[in-house]
C-alpha positions in Angstrom: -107.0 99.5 11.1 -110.5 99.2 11.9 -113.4 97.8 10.2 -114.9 100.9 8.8 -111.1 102.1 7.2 -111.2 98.3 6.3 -114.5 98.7 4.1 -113.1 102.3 2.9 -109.9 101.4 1.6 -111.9 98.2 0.0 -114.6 100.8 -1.6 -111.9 102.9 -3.0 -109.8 100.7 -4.6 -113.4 98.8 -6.2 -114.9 101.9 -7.7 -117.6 99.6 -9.2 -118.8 98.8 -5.9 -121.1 100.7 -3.7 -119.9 101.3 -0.2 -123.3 99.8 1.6 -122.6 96.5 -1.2 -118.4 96.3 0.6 -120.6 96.9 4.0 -122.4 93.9 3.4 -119.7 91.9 2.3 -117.3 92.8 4.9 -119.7 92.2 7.4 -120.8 88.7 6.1 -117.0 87.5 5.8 -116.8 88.3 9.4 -120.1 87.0 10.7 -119.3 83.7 9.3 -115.8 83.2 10.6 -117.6 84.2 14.0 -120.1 81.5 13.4 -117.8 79.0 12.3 -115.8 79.6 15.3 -118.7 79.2 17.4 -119.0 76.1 16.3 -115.7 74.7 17.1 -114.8 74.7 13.6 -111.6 76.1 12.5 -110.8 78.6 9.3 -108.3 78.8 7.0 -107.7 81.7 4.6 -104.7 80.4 2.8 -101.8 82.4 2.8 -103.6 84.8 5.6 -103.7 82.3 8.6 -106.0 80.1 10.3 -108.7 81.1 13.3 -109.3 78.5 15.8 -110.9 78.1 19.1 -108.6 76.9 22.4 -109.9 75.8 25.4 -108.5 76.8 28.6 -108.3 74.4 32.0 -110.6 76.0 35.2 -107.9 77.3 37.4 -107.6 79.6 40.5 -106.6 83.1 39.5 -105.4 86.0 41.4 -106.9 89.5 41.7 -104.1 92.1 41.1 -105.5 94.6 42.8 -106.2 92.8 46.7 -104.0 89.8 45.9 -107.3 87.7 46.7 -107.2 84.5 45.5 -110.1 83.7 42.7 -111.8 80.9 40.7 -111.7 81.1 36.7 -114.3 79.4 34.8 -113.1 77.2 31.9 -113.5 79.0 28.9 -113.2 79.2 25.0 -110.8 82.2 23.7 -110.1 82.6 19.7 -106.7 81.9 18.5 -105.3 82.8 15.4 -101.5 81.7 13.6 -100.6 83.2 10.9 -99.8 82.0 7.3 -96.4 81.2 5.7 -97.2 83.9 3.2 -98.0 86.8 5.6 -94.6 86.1 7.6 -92.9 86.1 4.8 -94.4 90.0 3.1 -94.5 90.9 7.1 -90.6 90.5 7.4 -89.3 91.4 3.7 -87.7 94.2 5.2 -85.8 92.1 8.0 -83.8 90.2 6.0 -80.1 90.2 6.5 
């Protein structure tokens, strides 16, 4: 799903909402776990999961293409685990 079948199927199942107001909201929500994240700080949507930001070590990297040996800047990448709840409703239909 992408964002704009996100704020759709939000919009259609909130009649009394406008589509520009589920816009706005969706786009908020996002903008602030970005932020937050761009901080350093970490967020946790209970039940959903949590996003956090790792840091991964400089190291020397490989180019797959020539084989030529390359340096890779330390860098932040987003990380997200998540929550006991969505496990559990993601594997309902798995259990023996």
């Amino acid at each position: 799903m992408i964002k704009s079948e996100l704020i759709q199927r939000i919009a259609s199942r909130n009649e009394h909402l406008y589509q520009r107001d589920v816009e706005t909201i969706v786009g908020t929500i996002l903008d602030e776990i970005t932020s937050a994240l761009a901080r350093g700080d970490r967020v946790e949507l209970r039940g959903f999961g949590v996003f956090s930001v790792k840091k991964r070590d400089a190291r020397t990297g490989r180019n797959p293409r020539t084989g030529e040996q390359v340096s890779v800047q330390e860098k932040s990448v987003p990380f997200f685990k998540t929550g006991k709840e969505m496990r559990e409703r993601l594997n309902e239909n798995y259990k023996g």
